[in-house]
SERO-4910 file (N, C-alpha, C, O; in steps of 0.05 Angstrom, whole numbers):
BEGIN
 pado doro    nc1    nc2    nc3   cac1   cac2   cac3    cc1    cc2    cc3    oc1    oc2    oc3
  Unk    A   2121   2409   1311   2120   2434   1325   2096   2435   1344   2085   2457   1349
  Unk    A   2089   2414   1356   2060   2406   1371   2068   2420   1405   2051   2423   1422
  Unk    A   2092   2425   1408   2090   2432   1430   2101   2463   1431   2102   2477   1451
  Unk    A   2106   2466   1411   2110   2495   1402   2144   2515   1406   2160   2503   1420
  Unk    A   2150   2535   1398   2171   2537   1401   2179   2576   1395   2165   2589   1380
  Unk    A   2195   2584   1405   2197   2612   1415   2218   2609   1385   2232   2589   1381
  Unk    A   2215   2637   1362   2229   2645   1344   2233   2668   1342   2215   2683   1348
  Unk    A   2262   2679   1333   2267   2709   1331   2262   2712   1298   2273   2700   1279
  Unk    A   2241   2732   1299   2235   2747   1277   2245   2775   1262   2231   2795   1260
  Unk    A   2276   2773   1251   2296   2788   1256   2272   2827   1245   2247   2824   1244
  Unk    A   2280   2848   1241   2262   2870   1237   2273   2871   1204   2293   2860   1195
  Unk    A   2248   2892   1185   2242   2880   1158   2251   2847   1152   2268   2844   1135
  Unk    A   2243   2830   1164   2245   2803   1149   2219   2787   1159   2208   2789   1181
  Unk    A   2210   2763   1132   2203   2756   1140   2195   2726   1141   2195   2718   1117
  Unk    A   2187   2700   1162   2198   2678   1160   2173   2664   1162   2152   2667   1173
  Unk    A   2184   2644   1145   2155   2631   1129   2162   2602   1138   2186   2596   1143
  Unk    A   2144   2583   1141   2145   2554   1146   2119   2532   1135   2095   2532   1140
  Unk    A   2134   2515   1120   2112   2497   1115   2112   2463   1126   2129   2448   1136
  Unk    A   2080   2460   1117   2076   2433   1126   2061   2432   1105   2049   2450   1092
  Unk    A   2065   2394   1102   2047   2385   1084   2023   2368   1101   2025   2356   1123
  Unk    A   1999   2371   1085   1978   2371   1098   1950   2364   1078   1947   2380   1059
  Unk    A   1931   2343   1081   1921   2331   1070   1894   2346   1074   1889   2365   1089
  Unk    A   1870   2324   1049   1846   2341   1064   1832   2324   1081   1830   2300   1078
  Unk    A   1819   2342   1103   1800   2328   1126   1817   2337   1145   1807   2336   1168
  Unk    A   1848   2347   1145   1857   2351   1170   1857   2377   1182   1842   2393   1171
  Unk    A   1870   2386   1205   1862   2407   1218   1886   2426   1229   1900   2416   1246
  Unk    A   1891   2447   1223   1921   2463   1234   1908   2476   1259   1891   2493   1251
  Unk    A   1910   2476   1286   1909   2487   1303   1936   2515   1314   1954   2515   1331
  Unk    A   1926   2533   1294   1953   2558   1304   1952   2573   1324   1935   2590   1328
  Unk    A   1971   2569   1336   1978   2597   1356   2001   2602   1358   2021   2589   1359
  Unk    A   1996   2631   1360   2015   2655   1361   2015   2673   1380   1994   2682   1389
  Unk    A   2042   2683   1390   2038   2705   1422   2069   2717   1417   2092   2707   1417
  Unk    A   2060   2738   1412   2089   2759   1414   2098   2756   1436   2080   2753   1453
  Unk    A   2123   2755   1447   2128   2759   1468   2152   2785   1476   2151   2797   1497
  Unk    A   2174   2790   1452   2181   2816   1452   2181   2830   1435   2178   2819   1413
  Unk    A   2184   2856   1434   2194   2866   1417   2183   2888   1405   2161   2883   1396
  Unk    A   2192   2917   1401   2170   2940   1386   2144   2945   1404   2142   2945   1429
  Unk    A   2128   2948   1387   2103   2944   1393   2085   2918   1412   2068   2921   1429
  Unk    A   2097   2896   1401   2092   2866   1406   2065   2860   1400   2044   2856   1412
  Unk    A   2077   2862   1362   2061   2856   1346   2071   2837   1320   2095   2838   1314
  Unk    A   2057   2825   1308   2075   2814   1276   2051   2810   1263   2029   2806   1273
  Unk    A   2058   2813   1232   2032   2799   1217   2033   2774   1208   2052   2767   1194
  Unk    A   2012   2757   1215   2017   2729   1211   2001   2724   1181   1979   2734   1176
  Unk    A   2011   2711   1167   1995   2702   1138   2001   2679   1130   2024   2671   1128
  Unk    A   1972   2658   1122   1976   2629   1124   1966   2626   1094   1943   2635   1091
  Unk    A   1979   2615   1068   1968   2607   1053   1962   2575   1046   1970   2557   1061
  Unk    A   1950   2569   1021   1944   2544   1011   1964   2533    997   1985   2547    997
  Unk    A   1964   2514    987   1976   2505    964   1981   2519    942   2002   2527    932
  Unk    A   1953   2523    934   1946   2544    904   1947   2574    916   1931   2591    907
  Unk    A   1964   2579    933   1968   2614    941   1945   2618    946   1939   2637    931
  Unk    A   1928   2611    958   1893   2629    963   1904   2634    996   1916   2618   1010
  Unk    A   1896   2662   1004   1895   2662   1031   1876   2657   1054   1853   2665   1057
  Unk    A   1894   2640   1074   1866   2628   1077   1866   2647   1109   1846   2641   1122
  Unk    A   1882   2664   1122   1892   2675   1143   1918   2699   1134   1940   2694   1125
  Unk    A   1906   2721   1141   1919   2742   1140   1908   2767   1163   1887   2780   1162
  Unk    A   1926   2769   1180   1925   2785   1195   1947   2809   1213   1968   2802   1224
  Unk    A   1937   2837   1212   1958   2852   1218   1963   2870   1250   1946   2884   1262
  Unk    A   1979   2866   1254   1989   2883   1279   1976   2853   1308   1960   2858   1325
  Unk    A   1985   2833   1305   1965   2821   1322   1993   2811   1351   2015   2800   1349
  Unk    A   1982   2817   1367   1996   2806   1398   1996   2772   1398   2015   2756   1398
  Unk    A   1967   2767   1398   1966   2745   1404   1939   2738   1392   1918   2750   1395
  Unk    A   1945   2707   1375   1926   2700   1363   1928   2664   1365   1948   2650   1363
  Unk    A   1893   2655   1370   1902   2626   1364   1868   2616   1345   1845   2621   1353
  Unk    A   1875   2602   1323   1856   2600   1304   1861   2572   1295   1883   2560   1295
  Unk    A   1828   2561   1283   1829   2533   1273   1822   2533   1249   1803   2544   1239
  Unk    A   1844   2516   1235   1845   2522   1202   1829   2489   1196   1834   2469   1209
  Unk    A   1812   2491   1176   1810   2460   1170   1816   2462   1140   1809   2482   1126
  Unk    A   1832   2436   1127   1839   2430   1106   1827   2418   1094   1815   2398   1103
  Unk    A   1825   2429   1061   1808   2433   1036   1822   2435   1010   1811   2441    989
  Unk    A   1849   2429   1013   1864   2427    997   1897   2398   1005   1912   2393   1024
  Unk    A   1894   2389    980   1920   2366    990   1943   2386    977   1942   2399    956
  Unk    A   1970   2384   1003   1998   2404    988   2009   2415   1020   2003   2409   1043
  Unk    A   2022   2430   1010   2045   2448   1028   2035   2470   1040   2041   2492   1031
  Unk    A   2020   2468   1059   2017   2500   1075   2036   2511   1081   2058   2501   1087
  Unk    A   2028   2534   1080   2051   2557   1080   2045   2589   1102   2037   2610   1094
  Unk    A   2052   2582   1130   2053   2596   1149   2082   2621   1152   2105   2620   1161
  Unk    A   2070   2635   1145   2088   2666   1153   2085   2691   1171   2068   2708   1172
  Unk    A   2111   2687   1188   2113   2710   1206   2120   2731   1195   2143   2729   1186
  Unk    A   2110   2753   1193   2121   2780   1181   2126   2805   1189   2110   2822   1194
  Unk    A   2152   2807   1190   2155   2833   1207   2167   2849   1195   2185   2859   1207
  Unk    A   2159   2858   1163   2181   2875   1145   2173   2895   1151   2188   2912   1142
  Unk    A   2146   2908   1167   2134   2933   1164   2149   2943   1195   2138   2963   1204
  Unk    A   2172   2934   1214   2190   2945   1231   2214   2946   1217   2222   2928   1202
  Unk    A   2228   2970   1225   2250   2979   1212   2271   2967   1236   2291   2955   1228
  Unk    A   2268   2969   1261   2293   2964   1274   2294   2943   1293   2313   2931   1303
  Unk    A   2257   2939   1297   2255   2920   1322   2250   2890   1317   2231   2880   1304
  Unk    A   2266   2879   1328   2274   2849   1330   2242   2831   1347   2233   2840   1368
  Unk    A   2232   2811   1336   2203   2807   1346   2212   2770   1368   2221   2754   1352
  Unk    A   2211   2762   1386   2208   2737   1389   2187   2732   1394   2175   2742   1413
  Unk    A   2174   2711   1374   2151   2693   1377   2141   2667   1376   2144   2651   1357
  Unk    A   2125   2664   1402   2114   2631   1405   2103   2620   1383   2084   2635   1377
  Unk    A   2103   2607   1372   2092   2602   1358   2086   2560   1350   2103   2545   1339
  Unk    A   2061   2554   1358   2051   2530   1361   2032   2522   1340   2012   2535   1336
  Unk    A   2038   2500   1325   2029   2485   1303   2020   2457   1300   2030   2440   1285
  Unk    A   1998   2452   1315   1987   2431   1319   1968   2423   1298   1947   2435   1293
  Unk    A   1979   2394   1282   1959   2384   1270   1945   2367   1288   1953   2357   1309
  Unk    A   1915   2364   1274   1902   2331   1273   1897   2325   1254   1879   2336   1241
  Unk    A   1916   2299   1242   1910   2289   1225   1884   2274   1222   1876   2261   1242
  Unk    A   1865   2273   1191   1854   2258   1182   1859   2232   1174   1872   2227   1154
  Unk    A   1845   2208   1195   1859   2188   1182   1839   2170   1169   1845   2147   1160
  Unk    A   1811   2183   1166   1792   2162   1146   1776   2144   1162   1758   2128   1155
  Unk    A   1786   2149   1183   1773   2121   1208   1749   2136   1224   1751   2137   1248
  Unk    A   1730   2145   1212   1698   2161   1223   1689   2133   1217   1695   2115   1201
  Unk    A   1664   2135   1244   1651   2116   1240   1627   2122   1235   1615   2141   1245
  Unk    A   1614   2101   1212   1580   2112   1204   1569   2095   1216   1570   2071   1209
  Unk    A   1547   2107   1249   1542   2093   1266   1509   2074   1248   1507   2049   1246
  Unk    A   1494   2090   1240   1480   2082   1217   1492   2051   1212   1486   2032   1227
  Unk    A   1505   2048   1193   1507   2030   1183   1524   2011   1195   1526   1989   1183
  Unk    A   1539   2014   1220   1548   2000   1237   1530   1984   1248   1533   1959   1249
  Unk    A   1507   2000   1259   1477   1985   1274   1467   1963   1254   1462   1940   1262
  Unk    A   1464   1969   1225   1452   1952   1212   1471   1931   1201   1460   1911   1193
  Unk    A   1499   1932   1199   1516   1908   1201   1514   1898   1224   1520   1874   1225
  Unk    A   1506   1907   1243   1510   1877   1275   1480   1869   1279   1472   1854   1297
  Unk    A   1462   1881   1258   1432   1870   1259   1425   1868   1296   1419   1847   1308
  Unk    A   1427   1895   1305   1416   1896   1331   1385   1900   1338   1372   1916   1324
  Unk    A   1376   1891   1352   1348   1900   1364   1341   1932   1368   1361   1947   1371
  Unk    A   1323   1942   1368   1314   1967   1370   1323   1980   1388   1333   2002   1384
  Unk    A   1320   1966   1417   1332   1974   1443   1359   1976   1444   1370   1996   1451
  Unk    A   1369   1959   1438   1398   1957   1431   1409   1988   1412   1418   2009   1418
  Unk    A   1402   1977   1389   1406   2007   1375   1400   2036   1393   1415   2055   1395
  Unk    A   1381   2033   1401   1383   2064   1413   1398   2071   1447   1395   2092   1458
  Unk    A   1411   2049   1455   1421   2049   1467   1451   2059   1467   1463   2076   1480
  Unk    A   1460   2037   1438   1480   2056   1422   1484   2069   1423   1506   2075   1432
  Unk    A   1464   2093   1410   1464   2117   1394   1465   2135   1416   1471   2159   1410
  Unk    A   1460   2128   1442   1459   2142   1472   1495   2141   1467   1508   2162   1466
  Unk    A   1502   2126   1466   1532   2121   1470   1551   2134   1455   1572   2146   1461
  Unk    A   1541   2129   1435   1557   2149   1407   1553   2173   1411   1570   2189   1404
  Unk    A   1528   2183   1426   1519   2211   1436   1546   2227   1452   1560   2246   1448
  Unk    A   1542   2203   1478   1570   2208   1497   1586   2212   1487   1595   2235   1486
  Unk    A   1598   2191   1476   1625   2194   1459   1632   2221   1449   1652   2233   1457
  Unk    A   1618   2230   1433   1613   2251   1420   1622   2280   1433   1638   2297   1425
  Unk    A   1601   2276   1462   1609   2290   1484   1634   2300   1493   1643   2322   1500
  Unk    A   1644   2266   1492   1674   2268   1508   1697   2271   1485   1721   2276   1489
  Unk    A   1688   2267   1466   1711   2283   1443   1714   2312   1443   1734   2326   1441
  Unk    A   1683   2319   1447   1690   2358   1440   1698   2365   1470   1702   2389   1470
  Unk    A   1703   2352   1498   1720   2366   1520   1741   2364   1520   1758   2373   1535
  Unk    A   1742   2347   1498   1782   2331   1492   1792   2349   1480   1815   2357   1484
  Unk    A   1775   2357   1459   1786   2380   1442   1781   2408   1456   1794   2426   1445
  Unk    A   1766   2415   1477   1767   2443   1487   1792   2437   1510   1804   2456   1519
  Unk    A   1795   2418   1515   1821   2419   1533   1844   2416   1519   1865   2427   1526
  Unk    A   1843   2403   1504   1870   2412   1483   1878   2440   1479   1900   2449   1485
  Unk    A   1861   2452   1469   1854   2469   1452   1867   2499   1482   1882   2517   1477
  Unk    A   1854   2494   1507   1863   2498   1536   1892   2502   1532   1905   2522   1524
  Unk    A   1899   2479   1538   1925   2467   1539   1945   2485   1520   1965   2495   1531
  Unk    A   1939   2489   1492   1950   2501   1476   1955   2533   1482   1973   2543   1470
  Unk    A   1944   2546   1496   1928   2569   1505   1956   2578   1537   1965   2599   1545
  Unk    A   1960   2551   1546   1963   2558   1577   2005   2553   1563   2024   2564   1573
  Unk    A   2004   2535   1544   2036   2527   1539   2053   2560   1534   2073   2570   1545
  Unk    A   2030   2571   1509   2036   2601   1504   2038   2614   1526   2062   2619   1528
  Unk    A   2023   2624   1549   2024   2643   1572   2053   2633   1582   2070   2651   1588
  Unk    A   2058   2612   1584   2076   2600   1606   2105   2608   1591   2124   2619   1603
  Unk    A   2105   2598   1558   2130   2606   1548   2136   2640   1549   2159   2647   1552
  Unk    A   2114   2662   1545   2112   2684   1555   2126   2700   1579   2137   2722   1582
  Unk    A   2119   2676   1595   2122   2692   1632   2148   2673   1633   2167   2683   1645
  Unk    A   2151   2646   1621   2183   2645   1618   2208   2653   1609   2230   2646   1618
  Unk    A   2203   2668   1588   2216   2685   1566   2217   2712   1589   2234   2711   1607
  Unk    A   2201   2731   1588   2199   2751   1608   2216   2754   1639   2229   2772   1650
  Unk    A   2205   2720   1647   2231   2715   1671   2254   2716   1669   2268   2726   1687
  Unk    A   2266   2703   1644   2295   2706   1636   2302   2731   1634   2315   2743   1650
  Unk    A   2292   2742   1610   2294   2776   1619   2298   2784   1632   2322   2790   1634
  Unk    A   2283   2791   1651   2283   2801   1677   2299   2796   1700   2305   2811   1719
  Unk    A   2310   2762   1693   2331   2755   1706   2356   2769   1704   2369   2776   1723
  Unk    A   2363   2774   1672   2379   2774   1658   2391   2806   1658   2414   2812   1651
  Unk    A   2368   2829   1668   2374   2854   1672   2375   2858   1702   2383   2880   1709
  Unk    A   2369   2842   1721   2376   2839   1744   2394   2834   1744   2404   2856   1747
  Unk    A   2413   2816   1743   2439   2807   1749   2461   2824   1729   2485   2820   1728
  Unk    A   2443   2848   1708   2467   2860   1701   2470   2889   1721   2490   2897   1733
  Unk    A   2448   2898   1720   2439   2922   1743   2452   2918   1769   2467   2936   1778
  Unk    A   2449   2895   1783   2471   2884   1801   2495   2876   1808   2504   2872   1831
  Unk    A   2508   2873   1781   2541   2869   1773   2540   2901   1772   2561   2906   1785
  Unk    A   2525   2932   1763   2537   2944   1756   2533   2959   1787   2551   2974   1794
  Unk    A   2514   2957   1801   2512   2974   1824   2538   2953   1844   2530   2954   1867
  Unk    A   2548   2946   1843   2568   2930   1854   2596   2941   1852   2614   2941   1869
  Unk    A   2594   2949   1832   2617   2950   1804   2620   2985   1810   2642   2994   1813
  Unk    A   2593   3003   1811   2589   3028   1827   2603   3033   1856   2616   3054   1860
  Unk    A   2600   3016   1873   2608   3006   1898   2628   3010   1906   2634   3028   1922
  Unk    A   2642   2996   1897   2662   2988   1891   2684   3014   1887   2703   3024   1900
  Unk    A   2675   3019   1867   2689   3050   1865   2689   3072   1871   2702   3092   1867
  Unk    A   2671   3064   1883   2666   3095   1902   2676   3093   1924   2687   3113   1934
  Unk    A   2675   3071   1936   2691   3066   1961   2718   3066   1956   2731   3076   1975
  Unk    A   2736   3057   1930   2755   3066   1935   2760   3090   1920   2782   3088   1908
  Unk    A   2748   3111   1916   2756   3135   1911   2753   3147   1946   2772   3160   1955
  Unk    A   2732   3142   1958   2725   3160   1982   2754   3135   1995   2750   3124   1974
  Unk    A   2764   3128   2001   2799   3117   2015   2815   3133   2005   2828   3147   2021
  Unk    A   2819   3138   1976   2842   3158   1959   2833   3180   1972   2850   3192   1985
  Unk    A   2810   3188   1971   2800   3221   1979   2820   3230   2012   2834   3250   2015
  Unk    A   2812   3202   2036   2820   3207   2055   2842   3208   2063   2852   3221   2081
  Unk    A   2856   3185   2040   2893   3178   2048   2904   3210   2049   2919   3221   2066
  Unk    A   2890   3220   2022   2908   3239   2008   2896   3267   2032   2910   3287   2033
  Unk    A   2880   3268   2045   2869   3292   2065   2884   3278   2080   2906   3282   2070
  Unk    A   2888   3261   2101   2905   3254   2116   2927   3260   2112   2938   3273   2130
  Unk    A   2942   3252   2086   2971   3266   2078   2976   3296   2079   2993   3312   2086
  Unk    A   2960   3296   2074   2954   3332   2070   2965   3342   2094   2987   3351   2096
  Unk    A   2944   3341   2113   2949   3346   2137   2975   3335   2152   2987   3353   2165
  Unk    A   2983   3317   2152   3002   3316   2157   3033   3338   2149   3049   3352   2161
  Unk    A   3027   3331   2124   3045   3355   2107   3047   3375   2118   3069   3385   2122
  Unk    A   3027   3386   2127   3015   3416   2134   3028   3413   2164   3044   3432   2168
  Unk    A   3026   3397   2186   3037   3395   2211   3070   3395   2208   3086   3408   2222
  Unk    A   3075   3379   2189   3105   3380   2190   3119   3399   2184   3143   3399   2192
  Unk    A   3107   3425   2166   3121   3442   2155   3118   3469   2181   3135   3486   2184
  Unk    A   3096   3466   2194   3093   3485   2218   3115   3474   2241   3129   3489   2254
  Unk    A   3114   3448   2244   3137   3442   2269   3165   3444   2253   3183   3434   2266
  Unk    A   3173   3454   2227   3200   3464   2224   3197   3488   2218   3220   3499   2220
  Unk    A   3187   3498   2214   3185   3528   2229   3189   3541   2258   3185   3565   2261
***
């Protein structure tokens, strides 16, 4: 679900989804109403052992970083039992990163290649960087995640909008249409009229 995906959240119901998910890893959620009611839902994320780890109500749009502390089945729920009639569609994007055990302990890396002093802190300049360029990797991700939502939003919205245009337009057409030929009936039949009316005076 890394690239995320638009769901109808039918009104009183509500739809739950899990992943399994280890510890050290990371759920990156987002969520963005895009129709419906209010254009709102309550989102509630539990653990394994039912502890909640995310519960929130009436929310438009939300995006939050879960980190995992438990090995098992997360359990993400959209909830919309508290609408009686209105139907909810929502984005909804589920990005892990997995933990895969592969951190490096620069520490003891340095003292396995038995480097020189200079050397070592040269390193540690490097691992610094590194470091650097991981957390813009992750704020552009994290971006990225941010801009997919708006876009499925203003794409969802377009269709709409498409979609009541081209009926508004079939019907003013469809209006048209009939009015023009009522205003022909209107004239045939005044034309006849008159006529009628001339013929009955010239047999007189």
């Amino acid at each position: 679900m890394e690239d995320g995906i638009s769901v109808l959240v039918p009104a009183g119901r509500s739809d739950c989804y899990f992943r399994e998910l280890k510890v050290g890893d990371r759920m990156d959620l987002e969520i963005q109403v895009l129709s419906g009611g209010h254009i709102d839902i309550h989102i509630l994320v539990l653990s394994p052992t039912g502890r909640i780890i995310l519960d929130e109500q009436s929310v438009t749009e939300t995006s939050t970083e879960i980190k995992i502390d438990e090995n098992g089945a997360y359990k993400v729920c959209l909830d919309n039992t508290f609408s009686l009639r209105s139907d909810k569609v929502v984005y909804f994007d589920l990005g892990i990163d997995e933990h895969n055990g592969t951190t490096v302990d620069h520490a003891e890396l340095f003292q396995q290649m038995q480097l020189e002093k200079d050397e070592i802190d040269n390193t540690k300049d490097i691992a610094k960087s590194l470091d650097k360029i991981e957390m813009i990797f992750e704020t552009i991700q994290e971006m990225q995640t941010r801009f997919r939502a708006r876009y499925a939003r203003h794409h969802y919205l377009q269709n709409a909008n498409m979609t009541l245009v081209q009926w508004f337009s079939g019907a003013s057409c469809f209006l048209m249409i009939m009015v023009g030929g009522l205003q022909v009936f209107l004239i045939r039949n005044l034309f006849k009229e008159q006529n009628a009316q001339r013929g009955m005076k010239a047999g007189l």
